[in-house]
N, C-alpha and C positions, 0 to 999 in steps of 0.2 A: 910411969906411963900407964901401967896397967890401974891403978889405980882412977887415973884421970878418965878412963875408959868407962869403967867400971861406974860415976857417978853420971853420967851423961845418960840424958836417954837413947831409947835403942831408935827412933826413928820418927821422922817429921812428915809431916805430907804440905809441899806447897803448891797452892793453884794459882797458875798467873792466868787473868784473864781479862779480856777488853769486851764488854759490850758483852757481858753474859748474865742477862738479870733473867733470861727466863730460864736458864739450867741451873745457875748457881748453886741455889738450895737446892735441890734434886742431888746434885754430885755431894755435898756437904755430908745430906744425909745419908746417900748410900755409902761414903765411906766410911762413917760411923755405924750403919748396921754393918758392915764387911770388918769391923772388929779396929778403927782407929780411932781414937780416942782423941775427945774433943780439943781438949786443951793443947795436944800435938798435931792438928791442924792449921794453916796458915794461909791465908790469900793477900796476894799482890794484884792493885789494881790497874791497871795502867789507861791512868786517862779516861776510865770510860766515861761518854755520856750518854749512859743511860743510867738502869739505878741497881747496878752492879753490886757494889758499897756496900747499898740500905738491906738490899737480899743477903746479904754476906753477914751482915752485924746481926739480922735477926737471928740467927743460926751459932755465929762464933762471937769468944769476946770482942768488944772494939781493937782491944791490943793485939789482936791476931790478927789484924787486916790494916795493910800498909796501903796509899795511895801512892804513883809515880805520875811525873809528866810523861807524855807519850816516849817510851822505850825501846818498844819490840816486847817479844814473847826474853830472848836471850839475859839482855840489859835487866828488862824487869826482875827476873830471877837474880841475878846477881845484886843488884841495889836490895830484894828480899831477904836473901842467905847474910848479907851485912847485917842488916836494922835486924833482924829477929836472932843476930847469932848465932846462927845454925851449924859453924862450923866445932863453936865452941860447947853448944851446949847438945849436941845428936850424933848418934855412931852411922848414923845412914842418914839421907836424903832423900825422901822419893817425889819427883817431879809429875804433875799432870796435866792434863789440859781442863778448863776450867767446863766443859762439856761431858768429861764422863760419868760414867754409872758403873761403880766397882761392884764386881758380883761376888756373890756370898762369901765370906772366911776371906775376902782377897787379902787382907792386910793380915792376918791369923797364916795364913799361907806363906804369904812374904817372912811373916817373924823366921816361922818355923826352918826358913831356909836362909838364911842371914845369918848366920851364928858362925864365930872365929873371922879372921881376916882371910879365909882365901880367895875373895874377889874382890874386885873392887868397882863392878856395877852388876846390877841385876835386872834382866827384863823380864817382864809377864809378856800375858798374852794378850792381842789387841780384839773385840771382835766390835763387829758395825752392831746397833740398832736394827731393831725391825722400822722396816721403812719401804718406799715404795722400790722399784725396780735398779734403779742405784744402787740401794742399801743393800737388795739381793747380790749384787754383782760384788760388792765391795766386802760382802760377807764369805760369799766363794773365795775368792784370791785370799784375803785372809788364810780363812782353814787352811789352804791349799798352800800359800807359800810359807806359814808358821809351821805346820804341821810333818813338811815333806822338809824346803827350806832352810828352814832358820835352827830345827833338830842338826843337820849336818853340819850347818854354818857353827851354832853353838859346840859340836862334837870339836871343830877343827879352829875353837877360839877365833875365828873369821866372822862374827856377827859384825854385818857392812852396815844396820843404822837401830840405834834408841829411839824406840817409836816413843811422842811426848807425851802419851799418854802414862805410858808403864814402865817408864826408866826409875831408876833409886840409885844412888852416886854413894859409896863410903864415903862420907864428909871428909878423911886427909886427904884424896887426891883435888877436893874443887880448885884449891890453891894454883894448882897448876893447869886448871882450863882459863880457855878464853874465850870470855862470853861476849865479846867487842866485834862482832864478827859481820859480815859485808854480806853472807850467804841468804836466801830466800828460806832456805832450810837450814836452822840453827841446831837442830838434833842431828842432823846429819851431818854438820861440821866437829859439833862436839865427836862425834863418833868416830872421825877420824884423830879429832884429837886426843883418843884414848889410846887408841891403836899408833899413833904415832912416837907419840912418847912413852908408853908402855908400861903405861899406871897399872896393869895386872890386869886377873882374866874375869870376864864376863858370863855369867850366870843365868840361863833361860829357866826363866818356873812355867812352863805351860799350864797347870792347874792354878794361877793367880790371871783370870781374865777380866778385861777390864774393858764395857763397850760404848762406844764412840757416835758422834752424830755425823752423817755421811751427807755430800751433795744433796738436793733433792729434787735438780733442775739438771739437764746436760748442760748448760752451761758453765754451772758452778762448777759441776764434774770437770768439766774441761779445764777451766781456769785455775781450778788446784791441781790438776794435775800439771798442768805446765809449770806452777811456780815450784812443785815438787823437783820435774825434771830440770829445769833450771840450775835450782840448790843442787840438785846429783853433779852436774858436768862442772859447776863452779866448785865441786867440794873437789873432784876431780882432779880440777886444772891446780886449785889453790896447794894442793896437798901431795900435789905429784904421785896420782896414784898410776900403779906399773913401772917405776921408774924405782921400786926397792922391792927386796923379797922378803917380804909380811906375809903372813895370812889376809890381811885386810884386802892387800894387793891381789894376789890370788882371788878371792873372793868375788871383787868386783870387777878385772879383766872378766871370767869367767861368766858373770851378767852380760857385759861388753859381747862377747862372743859367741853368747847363746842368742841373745836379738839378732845381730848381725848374720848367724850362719841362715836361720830363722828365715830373714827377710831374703837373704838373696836365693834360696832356693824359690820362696813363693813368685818372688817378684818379679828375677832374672833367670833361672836355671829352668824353673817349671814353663815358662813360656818361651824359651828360646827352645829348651828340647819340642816339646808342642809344634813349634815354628817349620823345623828342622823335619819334622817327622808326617807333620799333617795330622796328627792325630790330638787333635785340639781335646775331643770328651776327654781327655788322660786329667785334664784342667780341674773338668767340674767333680772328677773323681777325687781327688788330691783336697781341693777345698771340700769335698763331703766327710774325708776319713778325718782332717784335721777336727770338721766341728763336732764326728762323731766320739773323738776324743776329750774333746771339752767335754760334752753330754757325759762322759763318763765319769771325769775328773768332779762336774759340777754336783751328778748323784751320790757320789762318794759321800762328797764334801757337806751334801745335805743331811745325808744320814749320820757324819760323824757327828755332827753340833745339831741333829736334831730342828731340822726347818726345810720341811721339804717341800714350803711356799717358794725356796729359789727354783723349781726348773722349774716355776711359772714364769719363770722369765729368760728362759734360756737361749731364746732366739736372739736376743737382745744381747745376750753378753758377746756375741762373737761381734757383733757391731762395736761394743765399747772398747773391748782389746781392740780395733785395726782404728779404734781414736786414740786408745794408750799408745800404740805404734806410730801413729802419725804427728802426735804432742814430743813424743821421744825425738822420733826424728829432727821433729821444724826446734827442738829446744840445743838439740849438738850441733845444729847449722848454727845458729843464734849465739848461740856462747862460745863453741870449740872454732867454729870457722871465721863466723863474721866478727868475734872478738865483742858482743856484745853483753851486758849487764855482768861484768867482770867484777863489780861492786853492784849494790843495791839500793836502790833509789828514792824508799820509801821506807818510813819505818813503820814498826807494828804489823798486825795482822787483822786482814778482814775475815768478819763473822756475818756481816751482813746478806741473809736471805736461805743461812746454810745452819740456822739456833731456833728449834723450834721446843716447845714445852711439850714435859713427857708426862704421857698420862697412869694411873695408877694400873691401868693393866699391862702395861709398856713397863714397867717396874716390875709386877706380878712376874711376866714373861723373863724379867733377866733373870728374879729368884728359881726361878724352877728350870 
């Protein structure tokens, strides 16, 4: 066995993506300056019609780029890890989204931490693009919940999801995922099915960051965010989380009941006291310390990753959190109550209005 180990190479990168001809080469090639090597690059196409393909072959052999009929993000990858044997011929897997831009050493990072079997997946770090007042918000939350978060979460082997952009799989356990899955969010299902069956422990590289292209309309924002919460409650229901004592379980009750305590102080406790008492300013005092806490969270968060263009938007982010809350909400009635999109109705993923071309100082900005 060790031997069989020992001839394989140490690691693959594959990009499934639909309708990505104006990123494509962009992520190609920053993953090759970030230290991966061409020939251990792979893209699955699924379907696109655009000219996804022709951007991809300029860049990698033809034999590194598989085409699929419409899939999903999941299916694609698994009909990929087949045609390029990836189980047989690579000691790790690292999975992306066909949108990123891997920052410096990211794959030189990952080597250096992948070495023996004691995990059996690895995440980096996710961060958003520069981009307009979305991308500032989507950049905050990041820092903030990687940095405070997913440290803990990784401490206590409870990391609740494989962001798709910077997960990496030890090729033996793929055998035992199922990539067949019903869920709106297929990272998020695998993640439970890591935790479930208990393929081993999970590995945070914070210094392997890897950034992302973000909404750039509220509505997009909105609309991925719901089909996120969606995939959450159906990963939930599918997987019976709270109904066993994991870490994983713990993890995401814990989610569960920091919203919940959250909402019903703001929503019911704050204005029945107020109610009760007459003394309504206690209101606007309560909503001014919560935003002044954000303010604080959000300076931190600028100065940690260095972009202190987010508190130009900071008035704005306390409006998107009480739309994150209200997509939360309207997504647990919709699945958890009304019993609806318990399966999934459409395959694949839209990119459309949310794939914009990055320009060479947008590159500059991720190296430095």
């Amino acid at each position: 066995m060790t031997k069989k180990l020992l001839r394989r190479r140490r690691l693959a990168l594959l990009l499934p993506g639909h309708n990505e001809e104006l990123i494509i080469a962009t992520t190609i090639r920053s993953a090759v300056a970030a230290g991966q090597p061409l020939e251990d690059i792979y893209v699955v196409d699924d379907a696109s019609s655009d000219r996804t393909r022709q951007e991809a072959i300029k860049m990698l052999p033809a034999e590194n780029i598989l085409t699929v009929e419409h899939s999903g993000k999941a299916m694609a990858v698994k009909k990929a890890i087949a045609y390029f044997k990836i189980e047989q011929r690579y000691v790790w897997l690292h999975v992306a989204d066909a949108d990123s831009v891997f920052g410096p050493d990211y794959f030189r990072i990952y080597r250096s931490k992948l070495q023996g079997r004691e995990y059996a997946v690895a995440v980096g770090f996710v961060q958003s693009l520069r981009g307009n007042w979305i991308s500032r918000y989507r950049a905050f939350c990041y820092t903030y919940s990687q940095h405070v978060m997913r440290r803990l979460q990784a401490a206590f082997g409870m990391i609740s999801v494989f962001p798709g952009p910077i997960t990496c799989f030890r090729t033996d356990i793929i055998k035992h995922l199922d990539f067949v899955s019903d869920s709106f969010t297929e990272d998020f299902d695998i993640t439970l099915q890591v935790h479930r069956k208990k393929l081993g422990r999970i590995r945070f590289i914070p210094r392997a960051v890897n950034y992302t292209q973000d909404p750039q309309t509220l509505r997009d924002f909105t609309k991925q965010t719901l089909r996120w919460q969606r995939g959450f409650f159906q990963g939930i229901l599918a997987h019976k989380i709270g109904t066993k004592v994991q870490p994983i379980d713990m993890s995401i009750m814990y989610q569960l009941v920091e919203v919940a305590v959250y909402l019903l102080q703001l929503a019911v406790l704050l204005p029945t006291v107020a109610f009760v008492t007459g003394q309504w300013w206690v209101v606007g005092l309560v909503f001014l310390v919560d935003f002044l806490i954000m303010a604080v969270t959000a300076l931190i968060s600028s100065a940690v990753i260095r972009r202190p263009s987010i508190m130009l938007s900071l008035p704005l982010f306390y409006i998107l959190r009480w739309v994150e809350l209200g997509v939360f909400l309207w997504a647990m009635v919709e699945v958890v109550i009304l019993r609806k999109f318990r399966t999934r109705r459409e395959v694949g993923w839209s990119v459309k209005g949310r794939r914009y071309q990055i320009s060479a100082d947008a590159l500059q900005d991720v190296a430095n």
